[in-house]
DRENZAMAR-351845 format. One record per residue (C-alpha): residue in three letters; x, y, z. Coordinates in nm, 2 decimals. Example, Ala and Ser with C-alpha at 12.3 -4.5 7.8 and 13.67 -1.06 7.14 Angstrom:
BEGIN
ALA 1.23 -0.45 0.78
SER 1.37 -0.11 0.71
***
This chain:
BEGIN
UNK 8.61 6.12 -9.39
UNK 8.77 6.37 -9.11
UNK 8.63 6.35 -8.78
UNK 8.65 6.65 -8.50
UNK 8.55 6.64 -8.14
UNK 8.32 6.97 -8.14
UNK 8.14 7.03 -7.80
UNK 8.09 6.66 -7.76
UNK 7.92 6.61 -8.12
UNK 8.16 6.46 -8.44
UNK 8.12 6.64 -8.71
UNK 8.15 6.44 -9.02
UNK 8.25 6.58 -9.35
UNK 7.95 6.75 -9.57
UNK 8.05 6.49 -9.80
UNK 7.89 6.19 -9.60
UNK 7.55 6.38 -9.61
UNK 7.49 6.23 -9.22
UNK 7.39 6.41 -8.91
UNK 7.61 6.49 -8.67
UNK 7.61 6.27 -8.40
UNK 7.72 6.29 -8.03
UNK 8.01 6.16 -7.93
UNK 7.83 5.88 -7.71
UNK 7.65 5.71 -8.04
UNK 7.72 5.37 -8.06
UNK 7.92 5.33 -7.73
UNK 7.75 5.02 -7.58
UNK 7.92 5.15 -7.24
UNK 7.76 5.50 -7.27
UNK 7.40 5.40 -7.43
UNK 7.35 5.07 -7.22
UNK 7.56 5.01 -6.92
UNK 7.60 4.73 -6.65
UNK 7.36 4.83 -6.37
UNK 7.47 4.69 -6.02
UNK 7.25 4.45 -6.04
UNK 7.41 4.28 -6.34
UNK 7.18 4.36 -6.61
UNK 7.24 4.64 -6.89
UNK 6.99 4.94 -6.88
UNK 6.93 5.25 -7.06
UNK 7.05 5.60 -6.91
UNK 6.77 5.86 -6.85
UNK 6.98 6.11 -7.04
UNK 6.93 5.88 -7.37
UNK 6.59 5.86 -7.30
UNK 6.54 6.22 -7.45
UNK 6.81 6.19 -7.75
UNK 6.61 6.18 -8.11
UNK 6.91 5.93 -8.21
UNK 6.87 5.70 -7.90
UNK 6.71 5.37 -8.13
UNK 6.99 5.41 -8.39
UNK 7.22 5.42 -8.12
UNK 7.17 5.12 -7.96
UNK 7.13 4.93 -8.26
UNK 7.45 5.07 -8.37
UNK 7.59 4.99 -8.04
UNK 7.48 4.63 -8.02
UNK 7.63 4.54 -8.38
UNK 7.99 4.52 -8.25
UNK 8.11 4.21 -8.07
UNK 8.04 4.34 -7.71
UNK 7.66 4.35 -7.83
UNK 7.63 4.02 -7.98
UNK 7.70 3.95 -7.60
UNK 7.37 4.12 -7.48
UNK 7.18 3.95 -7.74
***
């Protein structure tokens, strides 16, 4: 699979017959940050992306989400 940074989307190859996604998706840092009061909440900006529940999901399967959990 090739990957290319296209206006802030990846585009994946044809091939993997997925969506192109932006290039936040996943990114626990991005999707569901430290607030200052200590506790992780979600941006208004992802609050109107169509991909914002695979996202996070996505985001919290890595090791820095089993943290959050």
């Amino acid at each position: 699979m090739t990957l290319e940074v296209h206006h802030k989307m990846w585009k994946a190859d044809p091939g993997d017959r997925k969506p192109d996604l932006p290039y936040c998706f996943g990114r626990l840092t991005n999707v569901f940050p430290l607030g200052d009061d200590g506790l992780r909440h979600t941006p208004e900006s992802c609050m109107v992306c169509r991909y914002k529940t695979d996202c996070l999901r996505e985001a919290l399967k890595n090791s820095d989400g089993i943290k959050v959990r």
